[in-house]
N, C-alpha and C positions, 0 to 999 in steps of 0.2 A: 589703918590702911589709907582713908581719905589725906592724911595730913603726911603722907610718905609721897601720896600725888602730888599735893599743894605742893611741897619742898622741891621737887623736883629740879635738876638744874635748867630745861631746857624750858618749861614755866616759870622760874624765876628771871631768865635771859628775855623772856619774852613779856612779863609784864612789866617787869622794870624799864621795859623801851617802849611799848605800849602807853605807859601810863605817863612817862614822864618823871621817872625818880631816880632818872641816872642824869649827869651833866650830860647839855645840849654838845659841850666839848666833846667827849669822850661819841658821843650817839653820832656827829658828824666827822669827827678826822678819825678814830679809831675805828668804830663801828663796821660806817661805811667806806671811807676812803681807802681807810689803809689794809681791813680783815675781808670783809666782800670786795673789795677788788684784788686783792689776791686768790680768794678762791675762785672768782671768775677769771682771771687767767690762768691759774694753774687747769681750768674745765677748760677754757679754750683752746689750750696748749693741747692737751690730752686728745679734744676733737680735730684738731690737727694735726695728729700724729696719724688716726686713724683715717682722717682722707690721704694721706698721704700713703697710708698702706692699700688704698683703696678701696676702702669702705664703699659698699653700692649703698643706694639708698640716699635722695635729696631729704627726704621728708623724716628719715630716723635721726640724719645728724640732725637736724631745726628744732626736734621734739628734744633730742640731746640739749641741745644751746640753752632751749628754753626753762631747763630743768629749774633753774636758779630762780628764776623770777618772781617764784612766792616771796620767796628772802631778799628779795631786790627791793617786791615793792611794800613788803612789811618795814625794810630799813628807810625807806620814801616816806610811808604814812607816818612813822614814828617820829623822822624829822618835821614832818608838816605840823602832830600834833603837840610837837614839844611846847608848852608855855614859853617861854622863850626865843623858842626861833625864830627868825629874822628873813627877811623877802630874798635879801641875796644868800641863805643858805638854802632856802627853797628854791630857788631856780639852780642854787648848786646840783642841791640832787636830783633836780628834775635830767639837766645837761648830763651829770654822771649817770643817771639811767639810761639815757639814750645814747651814751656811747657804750652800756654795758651789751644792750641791746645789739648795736652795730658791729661789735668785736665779736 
């Protein structure tokens, strides 16, 4: 049972960027660039639908928005911890968090 956890896909996704055993490539323009910001727009889009229907409530859509941001800033520390990484991919994702933040 333990080794059915360990295999898991979404613990293999998650220490292989954790740890550093995927390309710095792959962890900055896939990862983050191009997989999280689409799902952050495809969520933003979706909470703009809903104010648009009129949704009450300032404080449920912000808790909305915010939903992501585990996953923001797990794809942040991954780039930070990658052996590899470089100062201008870190203040990449620092600049993409905070427009993921501002959208």
């Amino acid at each position: 049972m333990a080794d059915a956890f360990s295999a898991s896909p979404v613990l293999v996704f998650v220490r292989s960027r954790w740890h550093g055993d995927i390309s710095l490539h792959r962890l900055f323009w896939w990862d983050t660039l191009a997989v999280a910001t689409l799902i952050n727009a495809v969520v933003a889009m979706f909470l703009m639908m809903l104010l648009a229907k009129g949704m009450a409530g300032g404080s449920a859509w912000f808790l909305l928005h915010l939903i992501l941001l585990p996953y923001n800033l797990f794809l942040v520390i991954a780039v930070w911890r990658h052996e590899q990484s470089q100062d201008i991919l870190r203040l990449a994702t620092m600049g993409w968090l905070a427009l993921t933040l501002i959208t």
